[in-house]
N, C-alpha and C positions, 0 to 999 in steps of 0.2 A: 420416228424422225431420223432420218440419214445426217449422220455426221459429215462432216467438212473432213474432204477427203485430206489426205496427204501428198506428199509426194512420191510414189512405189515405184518412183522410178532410181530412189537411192534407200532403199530398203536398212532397216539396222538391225539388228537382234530384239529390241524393246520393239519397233512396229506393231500396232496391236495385229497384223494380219501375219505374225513371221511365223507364227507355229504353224498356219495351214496352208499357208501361201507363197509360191518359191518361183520367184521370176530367172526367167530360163535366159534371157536376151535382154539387152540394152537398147532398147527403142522408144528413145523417150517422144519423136518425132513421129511418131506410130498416132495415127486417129482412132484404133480402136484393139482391143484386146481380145486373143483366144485364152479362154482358161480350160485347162484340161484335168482329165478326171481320171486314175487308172485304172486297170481292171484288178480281180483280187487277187490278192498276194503281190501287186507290183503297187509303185515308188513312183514320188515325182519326177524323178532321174531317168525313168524309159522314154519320157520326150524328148530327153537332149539327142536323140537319133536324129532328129526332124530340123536342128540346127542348122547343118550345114546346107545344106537347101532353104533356107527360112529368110532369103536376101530382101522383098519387098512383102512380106508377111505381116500380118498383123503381129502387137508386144505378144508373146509368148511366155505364162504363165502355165502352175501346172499347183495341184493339192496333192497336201503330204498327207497321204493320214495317217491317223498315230501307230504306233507299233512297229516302225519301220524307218532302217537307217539314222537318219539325225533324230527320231524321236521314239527311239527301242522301248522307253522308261515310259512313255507318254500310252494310257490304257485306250483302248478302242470305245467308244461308246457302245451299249449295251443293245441301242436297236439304230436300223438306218433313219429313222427322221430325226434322233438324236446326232449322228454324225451328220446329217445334212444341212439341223438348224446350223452347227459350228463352223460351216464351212459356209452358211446365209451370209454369218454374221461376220463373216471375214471379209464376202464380197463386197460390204458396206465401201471399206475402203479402196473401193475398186470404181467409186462413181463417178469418178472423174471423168471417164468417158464410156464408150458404148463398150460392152462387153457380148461374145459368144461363147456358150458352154459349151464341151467338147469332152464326152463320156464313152470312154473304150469299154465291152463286157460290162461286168459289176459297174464299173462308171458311168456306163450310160443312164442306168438304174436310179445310182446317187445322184446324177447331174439334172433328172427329172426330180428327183424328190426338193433337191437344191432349190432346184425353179420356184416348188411348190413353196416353199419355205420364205422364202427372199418374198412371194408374192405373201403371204401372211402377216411378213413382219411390216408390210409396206415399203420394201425397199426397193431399189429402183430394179426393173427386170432385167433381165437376158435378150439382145436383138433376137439371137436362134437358139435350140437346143439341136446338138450334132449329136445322134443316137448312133455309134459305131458296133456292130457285132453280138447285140444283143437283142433279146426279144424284149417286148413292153413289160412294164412294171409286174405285170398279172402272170407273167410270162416265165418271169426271171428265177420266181421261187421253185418251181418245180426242175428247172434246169439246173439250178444252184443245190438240191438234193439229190440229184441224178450225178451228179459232177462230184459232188463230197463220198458217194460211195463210189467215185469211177475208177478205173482203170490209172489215170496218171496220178491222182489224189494217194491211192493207194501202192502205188509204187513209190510216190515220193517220200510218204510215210513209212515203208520197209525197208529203203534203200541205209547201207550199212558202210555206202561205200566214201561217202562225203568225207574230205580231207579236215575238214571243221565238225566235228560232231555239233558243237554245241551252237554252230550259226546254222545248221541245218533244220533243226530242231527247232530253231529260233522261224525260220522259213514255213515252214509246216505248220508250226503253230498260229503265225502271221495268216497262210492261207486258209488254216481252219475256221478262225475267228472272220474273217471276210466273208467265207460263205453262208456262216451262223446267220450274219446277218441277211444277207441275201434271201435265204430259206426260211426266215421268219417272216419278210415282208410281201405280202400278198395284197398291194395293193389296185383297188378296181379303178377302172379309167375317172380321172378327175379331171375334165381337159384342163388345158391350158393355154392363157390366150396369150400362144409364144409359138412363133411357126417351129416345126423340125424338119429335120431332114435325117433320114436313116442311112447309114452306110452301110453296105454290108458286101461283103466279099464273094467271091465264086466257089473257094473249096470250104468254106466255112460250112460244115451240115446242119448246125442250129440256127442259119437263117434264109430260111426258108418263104416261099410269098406270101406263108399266112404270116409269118414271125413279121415281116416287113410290114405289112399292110395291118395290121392289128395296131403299129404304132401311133396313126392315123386316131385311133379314138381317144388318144390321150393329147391331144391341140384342140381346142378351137379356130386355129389359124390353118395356114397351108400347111402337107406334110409333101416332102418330095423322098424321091429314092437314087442315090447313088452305086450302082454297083460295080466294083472294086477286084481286078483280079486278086490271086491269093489266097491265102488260108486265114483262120480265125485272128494271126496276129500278126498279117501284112501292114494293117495299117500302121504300124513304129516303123516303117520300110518307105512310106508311099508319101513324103514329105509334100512333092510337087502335087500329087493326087488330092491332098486335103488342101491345098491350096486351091488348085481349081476347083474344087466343090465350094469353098468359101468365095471365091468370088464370084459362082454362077447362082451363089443364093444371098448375096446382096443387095439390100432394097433398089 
């Protein structure tokens, strides 16, 4: 049963949705809502790029997950359907009106499994899932252990040179833990009756036409494709770009 929403458009600290829910913009006159998802090792804080462009955009929401910035103390859940029901049960408070999911990398990942979740628990759906830079669920685990022994993972883990030892560490550990989970979840296509839309960039190399099109088996609805100049993390850049993909994929 979906609770009687509140009002998040004047959020407090007691909110039951404040620990995973961080409104980016004051739009209370908005009809419908982007919640956004980030990729691993990043914060609800990489949206606020997309602010200053954001003038007739949909409210502008983003997920915190734990282990990062305002919630250093707050543990990460052990697997992704675990952090996904928490992040279900937050969107409860979000029914007020129509909402789109919007999942960078890793978050494209969580922002499906979200979907799956919120559909289990009965709670009201997602108009669209926006899959930005990632490959599908089935996808995601092998890339996410390719990436934990890669190249930037492991420089970031040697580097000796950070002014903060101890927020670096804090970092690394943050990104470790994200991709744990990533690499553990090897889920096979469930569709989902929630159209998507895949974004995906030009210099980005992990996505690729199968990467794009493989998305496709996880909707039962429409899936479309956007493509995006750029590299893997243009889109915190491309504020007017997700804008017009939002409005060219409204009912």
């Amino acid at each position: 049963m979906t609770a009687a929403a509140p009002n998040p458009g004047s959020p407090t600290v007691n909110a039951p949705y404040a620990a995973w829910l961080r409104r980016l913009d004051d739009r209370p006159d908005a009809d419908t809502r982007l919640i956004c998802l980030p990729h691993a090792g990043g914060s609800a804080s990489v949206f606020r790029a997309w602010l200053a462009d954001w003038d007739d955009g949909p409210e502008l929401w983003a997920v915190q997950y734990p282990g990062r910035e305002d919630r250093t103390d707050d543990e990460l859940p052990g697997t992704l359907p675990e952090l996904a029901q928490h992040i279900a049960l937050a969107l409860q408070w979000m029914a007020d009106k129509p909402y789109t999911l919007f999942g960078h990398s890793m978050g494209a990942v969580v922002a499906y499994e979200t979907a799956r979740q919120v559909v289990r628990l009965g709670l009201p759906a997602p108009t669209r899932l926006i899959a930005s830079g990632s490959p599908p669920p089935d996808g995601a685990a092998a890339q996410a252990a390719q990436e934990d022994q890669g190249p930037d993972v492991r420089w970031l883990r040697e580097d000796g040179e950070s002014p903060d030892p101890e927020l670096h560490r804090a970092a690394v550990r943050t990104l470790e833990d994200d991709l744990a989970l990533l690499t553990s979840y090897a889920r096979g296509p469930q569709p989902l009756d929630v159209p998507i839309t895949v974004l995906s960039n030009k210099d980005d190399p992990d996505m690729d036409e199968d990467a794009v099109m493989d998305w496709g088996r996880f909707t039962e609805a429409e899936m479309r494709h956007v493509s995006l100049p750029g590299d893997h993390f243009a889109c915190y850049g491309q504020a007017n770009r997700i804008l017009s993909a939002l409005r060219d994929t409204r009912p």
